[in-house]
TORVOTI-526648 format. One line per 8 residues: number of its first residue (from 1); their letters; for each residue x, y, z of N, C-alpha, C. Coordinates in steps of 0.05 Angstrom, whole numbers. Layout:
BEGIN
NUM) a) X:Y:Z:X:Y:Z:X:Y:Z ~ ... .
//
This chain:
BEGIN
1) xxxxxxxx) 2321:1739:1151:2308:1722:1171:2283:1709:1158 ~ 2279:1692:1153:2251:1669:1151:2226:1682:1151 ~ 2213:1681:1142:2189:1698:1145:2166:1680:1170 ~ 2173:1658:1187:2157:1642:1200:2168:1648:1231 ~ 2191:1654:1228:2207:1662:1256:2201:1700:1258 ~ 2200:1719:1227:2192:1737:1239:2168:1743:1259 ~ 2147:1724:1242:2123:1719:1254:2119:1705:1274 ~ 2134:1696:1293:2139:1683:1317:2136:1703:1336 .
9) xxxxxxxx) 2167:1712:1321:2178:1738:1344:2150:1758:1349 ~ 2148:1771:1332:2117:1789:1333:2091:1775:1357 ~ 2094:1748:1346:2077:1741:1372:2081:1740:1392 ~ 2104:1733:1396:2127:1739:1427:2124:1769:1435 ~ 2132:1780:1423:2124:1811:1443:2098:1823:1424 ~ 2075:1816:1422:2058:1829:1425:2044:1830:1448 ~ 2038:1810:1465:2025:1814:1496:2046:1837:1515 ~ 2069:1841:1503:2086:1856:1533:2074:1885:1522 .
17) xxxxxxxx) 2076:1886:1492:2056:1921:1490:2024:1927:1492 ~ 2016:1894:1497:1983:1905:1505:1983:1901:1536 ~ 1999:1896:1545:1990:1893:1581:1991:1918:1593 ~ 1975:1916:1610:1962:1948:1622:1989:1954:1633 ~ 1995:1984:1632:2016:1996:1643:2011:2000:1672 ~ 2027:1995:1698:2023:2014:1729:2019:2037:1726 ~ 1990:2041:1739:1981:2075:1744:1988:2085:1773 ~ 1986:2105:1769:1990:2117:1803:1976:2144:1807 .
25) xxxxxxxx) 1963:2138:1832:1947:2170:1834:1969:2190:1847 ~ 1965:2214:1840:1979:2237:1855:1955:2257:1854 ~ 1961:2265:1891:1945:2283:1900:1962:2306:1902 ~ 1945:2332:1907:1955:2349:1919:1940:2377:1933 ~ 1959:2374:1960:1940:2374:1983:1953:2406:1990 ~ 1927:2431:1998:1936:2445:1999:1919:2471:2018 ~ 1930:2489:2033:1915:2501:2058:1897:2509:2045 ~ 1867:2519:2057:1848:2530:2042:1858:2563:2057 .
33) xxxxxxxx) 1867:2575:2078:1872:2589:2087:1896:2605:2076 ~ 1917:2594:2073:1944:2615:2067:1954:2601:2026 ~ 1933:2584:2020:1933:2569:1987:1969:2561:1980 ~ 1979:2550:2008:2003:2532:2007:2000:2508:2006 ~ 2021:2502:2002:2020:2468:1995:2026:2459:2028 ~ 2009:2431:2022:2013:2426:2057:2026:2401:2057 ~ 2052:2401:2080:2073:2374:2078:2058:2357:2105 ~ 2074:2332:2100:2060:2316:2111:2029:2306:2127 .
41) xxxxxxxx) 2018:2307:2106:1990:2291:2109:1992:2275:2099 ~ 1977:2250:2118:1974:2224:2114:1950:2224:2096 ~ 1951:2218:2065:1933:2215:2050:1929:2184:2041 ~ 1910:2163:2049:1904:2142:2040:1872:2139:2030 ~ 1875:2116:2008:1852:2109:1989:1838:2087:2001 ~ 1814:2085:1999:1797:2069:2021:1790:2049:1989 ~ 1785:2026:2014:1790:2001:1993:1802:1994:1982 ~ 1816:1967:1962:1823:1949:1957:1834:1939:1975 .
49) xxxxxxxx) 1852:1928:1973:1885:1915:1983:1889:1924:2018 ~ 1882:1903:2032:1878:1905:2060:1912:1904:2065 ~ 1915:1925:2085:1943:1927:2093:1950:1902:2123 ~ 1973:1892:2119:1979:1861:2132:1993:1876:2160 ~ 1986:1872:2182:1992:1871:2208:2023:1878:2209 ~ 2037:1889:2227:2068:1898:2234:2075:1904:2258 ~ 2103:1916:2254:2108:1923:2280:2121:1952:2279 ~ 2112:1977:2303:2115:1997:2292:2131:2009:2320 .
57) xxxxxxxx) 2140:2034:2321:2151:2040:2347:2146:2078:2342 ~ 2145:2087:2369:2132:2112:2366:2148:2118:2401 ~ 2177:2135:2391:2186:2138:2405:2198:2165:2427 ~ 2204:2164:2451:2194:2190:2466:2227:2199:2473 ~ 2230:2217:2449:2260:2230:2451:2257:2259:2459 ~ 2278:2275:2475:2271:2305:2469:2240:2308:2480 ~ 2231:2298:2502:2206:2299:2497:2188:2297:2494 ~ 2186:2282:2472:2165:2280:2440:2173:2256:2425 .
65) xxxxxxxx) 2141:2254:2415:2142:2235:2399:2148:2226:2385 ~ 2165:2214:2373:2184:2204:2351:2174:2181:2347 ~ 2153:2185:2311:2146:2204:2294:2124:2212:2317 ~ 2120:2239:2294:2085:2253:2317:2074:2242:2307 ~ 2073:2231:2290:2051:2216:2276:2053:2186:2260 ~ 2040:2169:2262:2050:2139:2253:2020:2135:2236 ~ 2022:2123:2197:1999:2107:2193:2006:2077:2203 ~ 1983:2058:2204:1988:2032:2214:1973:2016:2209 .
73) xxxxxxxx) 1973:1991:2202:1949:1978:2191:1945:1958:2213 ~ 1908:1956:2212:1899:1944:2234:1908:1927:2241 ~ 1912:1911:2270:1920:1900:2286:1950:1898:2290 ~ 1963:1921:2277:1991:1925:2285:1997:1924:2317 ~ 2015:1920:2320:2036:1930:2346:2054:1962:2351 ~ 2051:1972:2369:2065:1988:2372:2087:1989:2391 ~ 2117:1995:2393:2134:1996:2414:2131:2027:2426 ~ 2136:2035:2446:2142:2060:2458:2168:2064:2471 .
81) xxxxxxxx) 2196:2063:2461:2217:2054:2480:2225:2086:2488 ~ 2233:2087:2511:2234:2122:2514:2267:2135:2519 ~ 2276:2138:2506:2301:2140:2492:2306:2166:2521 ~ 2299:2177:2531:2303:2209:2549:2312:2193:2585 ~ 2326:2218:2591:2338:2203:2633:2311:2203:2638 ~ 2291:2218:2633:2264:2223:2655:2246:2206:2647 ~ 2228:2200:2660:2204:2168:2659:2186:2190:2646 ~ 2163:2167:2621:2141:2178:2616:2123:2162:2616 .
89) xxxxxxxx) 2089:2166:2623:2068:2160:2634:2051:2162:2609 ~ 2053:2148:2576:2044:2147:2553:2011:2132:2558 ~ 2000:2149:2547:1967:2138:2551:1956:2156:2517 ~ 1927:2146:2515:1909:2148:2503:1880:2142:2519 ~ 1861:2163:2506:1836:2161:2508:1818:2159:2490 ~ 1824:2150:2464:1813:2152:2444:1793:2131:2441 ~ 1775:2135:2424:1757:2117:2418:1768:2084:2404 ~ 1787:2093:2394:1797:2072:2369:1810:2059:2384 .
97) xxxxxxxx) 1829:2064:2411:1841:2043:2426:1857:2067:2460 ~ 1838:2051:2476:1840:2065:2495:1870:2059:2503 ~ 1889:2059:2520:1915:2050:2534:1924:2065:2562 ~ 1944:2052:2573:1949:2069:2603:1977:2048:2601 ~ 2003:2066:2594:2027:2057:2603:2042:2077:2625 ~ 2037:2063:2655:2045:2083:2677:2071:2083:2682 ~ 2090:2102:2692:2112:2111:2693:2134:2094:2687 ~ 2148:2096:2665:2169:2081:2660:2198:2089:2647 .
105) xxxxxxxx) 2221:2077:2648:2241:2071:2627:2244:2062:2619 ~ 2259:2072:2597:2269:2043:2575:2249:2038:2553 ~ 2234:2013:2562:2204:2012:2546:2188:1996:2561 ~ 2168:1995:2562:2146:1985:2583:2149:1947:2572 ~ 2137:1932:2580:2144:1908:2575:2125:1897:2563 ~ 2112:1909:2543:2085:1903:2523:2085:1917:2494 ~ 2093:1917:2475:2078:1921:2460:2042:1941:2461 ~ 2035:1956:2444:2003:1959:2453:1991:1954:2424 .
113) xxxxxxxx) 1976:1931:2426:1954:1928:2393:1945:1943:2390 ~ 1932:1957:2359:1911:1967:2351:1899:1957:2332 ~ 1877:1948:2352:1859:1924:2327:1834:1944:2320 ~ 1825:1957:2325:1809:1984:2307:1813:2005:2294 ~ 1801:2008:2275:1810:2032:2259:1811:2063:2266 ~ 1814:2080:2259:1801:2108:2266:1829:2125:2279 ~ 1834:2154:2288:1862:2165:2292:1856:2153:2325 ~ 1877:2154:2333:1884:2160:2365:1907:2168:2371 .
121) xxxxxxxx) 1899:2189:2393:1919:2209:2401:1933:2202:2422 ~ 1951:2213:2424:1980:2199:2452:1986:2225:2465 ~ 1988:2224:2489:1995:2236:2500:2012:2221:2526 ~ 2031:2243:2542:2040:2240:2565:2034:2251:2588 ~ 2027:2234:2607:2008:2252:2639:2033:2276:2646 ~ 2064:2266:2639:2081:2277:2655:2086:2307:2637 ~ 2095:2308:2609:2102:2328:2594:2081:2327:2587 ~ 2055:2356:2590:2032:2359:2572:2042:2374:2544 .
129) xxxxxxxx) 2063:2381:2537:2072:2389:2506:2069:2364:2487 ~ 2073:2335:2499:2077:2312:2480:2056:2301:2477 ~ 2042:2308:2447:2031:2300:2432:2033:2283:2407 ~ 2028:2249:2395:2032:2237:2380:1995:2228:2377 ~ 2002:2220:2346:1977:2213:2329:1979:2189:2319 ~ 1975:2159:2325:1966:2141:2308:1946:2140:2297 ~ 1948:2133:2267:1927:2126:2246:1924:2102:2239 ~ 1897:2087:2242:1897:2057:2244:1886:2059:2219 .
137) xxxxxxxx) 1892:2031:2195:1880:2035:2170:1871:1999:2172 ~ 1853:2005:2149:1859:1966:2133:1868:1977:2112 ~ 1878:2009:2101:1891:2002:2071:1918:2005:2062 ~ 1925:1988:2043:1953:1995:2037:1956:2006:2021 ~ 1940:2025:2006:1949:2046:1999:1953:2075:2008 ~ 1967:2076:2017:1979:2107:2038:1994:2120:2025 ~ 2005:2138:2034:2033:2160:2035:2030:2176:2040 ~ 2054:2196:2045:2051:2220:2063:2061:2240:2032 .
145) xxxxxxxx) 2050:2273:2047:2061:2294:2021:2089:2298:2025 ~ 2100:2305:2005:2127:2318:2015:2123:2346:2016 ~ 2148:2370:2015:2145:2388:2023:2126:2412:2004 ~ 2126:2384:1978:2107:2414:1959:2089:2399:1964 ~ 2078:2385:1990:2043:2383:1983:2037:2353:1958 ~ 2052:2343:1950:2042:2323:1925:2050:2291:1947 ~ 2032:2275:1937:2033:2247:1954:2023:2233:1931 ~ 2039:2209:1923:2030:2192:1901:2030:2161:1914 .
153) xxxxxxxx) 2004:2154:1899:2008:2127:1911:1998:2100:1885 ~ 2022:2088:1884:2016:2067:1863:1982:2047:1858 ~ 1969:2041:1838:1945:2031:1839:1957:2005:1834 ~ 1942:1989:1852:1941:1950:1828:1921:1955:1809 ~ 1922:1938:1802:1902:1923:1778:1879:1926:1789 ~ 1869:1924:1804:1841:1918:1808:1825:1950:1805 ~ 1841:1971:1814:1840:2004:1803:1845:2016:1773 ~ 1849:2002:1761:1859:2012:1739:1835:2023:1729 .
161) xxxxxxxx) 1813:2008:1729:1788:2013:1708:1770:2029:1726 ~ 1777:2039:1753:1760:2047:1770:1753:2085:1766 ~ 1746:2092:1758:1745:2122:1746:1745:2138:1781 ~ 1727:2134:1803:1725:2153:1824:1738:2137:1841 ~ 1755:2149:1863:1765:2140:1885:1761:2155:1914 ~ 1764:2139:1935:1752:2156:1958:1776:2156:1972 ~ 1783:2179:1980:1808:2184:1990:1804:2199:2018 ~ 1816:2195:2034:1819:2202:2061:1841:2212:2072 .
169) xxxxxxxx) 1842:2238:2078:1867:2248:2089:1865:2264:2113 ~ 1891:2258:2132:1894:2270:2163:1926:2289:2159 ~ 1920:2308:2179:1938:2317:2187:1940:2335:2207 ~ 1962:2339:2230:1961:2343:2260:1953:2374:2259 ~ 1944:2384:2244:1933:2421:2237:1906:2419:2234 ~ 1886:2391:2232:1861:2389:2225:1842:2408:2258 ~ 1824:2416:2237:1812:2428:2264:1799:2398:2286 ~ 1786:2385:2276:1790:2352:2292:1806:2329:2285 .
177) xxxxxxxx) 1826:2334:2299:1840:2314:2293:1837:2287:2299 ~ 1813:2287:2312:1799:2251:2318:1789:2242:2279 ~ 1791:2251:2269:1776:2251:2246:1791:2252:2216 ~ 1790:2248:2189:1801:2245:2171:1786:2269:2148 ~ 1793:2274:2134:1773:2294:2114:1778:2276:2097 ~ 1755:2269:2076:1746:2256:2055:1746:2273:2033 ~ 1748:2258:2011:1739:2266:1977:1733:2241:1964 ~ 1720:2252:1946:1728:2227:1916:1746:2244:1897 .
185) xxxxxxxx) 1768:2229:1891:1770:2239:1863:1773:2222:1839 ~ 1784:2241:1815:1785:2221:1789:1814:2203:1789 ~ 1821:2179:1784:1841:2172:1784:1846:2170:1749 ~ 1832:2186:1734:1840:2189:1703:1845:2214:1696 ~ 1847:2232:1717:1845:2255:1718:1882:2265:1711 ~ 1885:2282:1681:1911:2286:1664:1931:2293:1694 ~ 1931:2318:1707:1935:2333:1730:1929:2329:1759 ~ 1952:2328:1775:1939:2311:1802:1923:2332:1812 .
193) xxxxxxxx) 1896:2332:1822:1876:2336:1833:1886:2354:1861 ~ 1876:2380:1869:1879:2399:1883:1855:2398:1906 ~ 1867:2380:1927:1854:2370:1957:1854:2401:1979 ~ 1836:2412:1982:1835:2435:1999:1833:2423:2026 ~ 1850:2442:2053:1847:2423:2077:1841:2444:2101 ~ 1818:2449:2121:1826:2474:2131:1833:2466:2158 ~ 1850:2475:2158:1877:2482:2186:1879:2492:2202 ~ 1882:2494:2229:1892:2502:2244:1918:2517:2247 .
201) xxxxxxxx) 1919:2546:2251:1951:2562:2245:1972:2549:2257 ~ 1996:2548:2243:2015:2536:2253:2023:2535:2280 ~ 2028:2561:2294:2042:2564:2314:2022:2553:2338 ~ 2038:2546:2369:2009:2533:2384:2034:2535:2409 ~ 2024:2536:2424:2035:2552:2459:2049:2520:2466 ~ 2077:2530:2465:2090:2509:2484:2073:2493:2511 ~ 2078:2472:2517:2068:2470:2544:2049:2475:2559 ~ 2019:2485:2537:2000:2485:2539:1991:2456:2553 .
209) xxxxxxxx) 1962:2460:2570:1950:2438:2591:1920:2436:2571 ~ 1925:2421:2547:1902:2419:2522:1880:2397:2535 ~ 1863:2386:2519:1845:2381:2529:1852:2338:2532 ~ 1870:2324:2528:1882:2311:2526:1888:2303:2545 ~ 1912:2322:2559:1920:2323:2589:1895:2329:2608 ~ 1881:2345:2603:1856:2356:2627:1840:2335:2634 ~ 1838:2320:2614:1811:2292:2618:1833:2272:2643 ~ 1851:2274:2628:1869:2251:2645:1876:2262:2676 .
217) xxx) 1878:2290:2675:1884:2297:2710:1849:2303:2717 ~ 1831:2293:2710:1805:2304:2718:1793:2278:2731 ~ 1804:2258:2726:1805:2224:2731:1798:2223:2758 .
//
């Protein structure tokens, strides 16, 4: 080959081996109480990349909430379609977005926005067992753990060179669950980073009248 075309080629793929490789953080999130790995927590990174509006549905089967828990980025929509023969009376009292959907089937004939950030809790006036959690974000970087506790979430560019990150994570065992537990960690860090979380014990009384339901029959 030519010695002017080897030297072409060389210039042709030298930029594809100096362009920054995709990083990705992995956490791993784990009881401070029984030092297990803990599944599904919603772990997201605060800042960059504002997450774009959707449409989400949080549905009342068996019951219950289907998912118990939804992340969502601000000013999403939510559906409630109620999949069960018996009517449910889906409300919130939360700070982040109050609501009152009174007795229905099928699905109520609205949509409900959540244009503020912060968790809010769902409940039903009719079944006090059904409990759901929306998590309102602006970020798009989220994910949930799987069953060993590890949640990875891809960085853009604009993270690459960022050494600390602030990370925020929920999950329905938090002793306040209005609330998120925070860290920083290293996103250069060899080994994903060991997130301690303290919990609430698993087990929790069917059909309990929690404090959720009480505000709402105290009305």
């Amino acid at each position: 080959m030519p010695r002017n075309r080897i030297l072409l080629l060389c210039l042709t793929l030298a930029p594809l081996g100096l362009a920054a490789e995709p990083r990705a953080l992995a956490v791993q999130v784990i009881d401070s109480q029984s030092n297990k790995p803990v599944a599904d927590a919603m772990v997201m990174i605060d800042g960059g990349r504002t997450a774009e509006p959707s449409s989400f549905e949080m549905a009342q089967k068996n019951r219950q909430f289907q998912p118990g828990a939804l992340v969502i980025p601000r000013g999403s929509e939510v559906n409630f379609p109620n999949l069960d023969s018996t009517q449910h009376h889906v409300y919130s009292f939360s700070p982040a977005k109050t609501f009152d959907l009174e007795l229905f089937a099928d699905q109520p004939d609205a949509p409900v926005v959540f244009d503020k950030t912060g968790v809010v809790e769902v409940g039903c006036n009719i079944h006090d067992q059904m409990q759901g959690f929306i998590i309102v974000t602006e970020s798009a970087l989220t994910a949930r753990t799987d069953d060993s506790g590890l949640a990875t979430i891809s960085l853009p560019s604009g993270f690459i060179s960022a050494e600390e990150l602030s990370v925020s994570i929920w999950h329905p065992r938090l002793a306040n669950t209005n609330r998120t537990a925070n860290f920083t960690v290293s996103s250069l860090a060899p080994d994903p980073p060991e997130l301690t979380l303290d919990l609430e014990p698993e087990s929790r009384q069917p059909g309990r009248l929690d404090g959720l339901q009480k505000r709402f029959r105290d009305l």
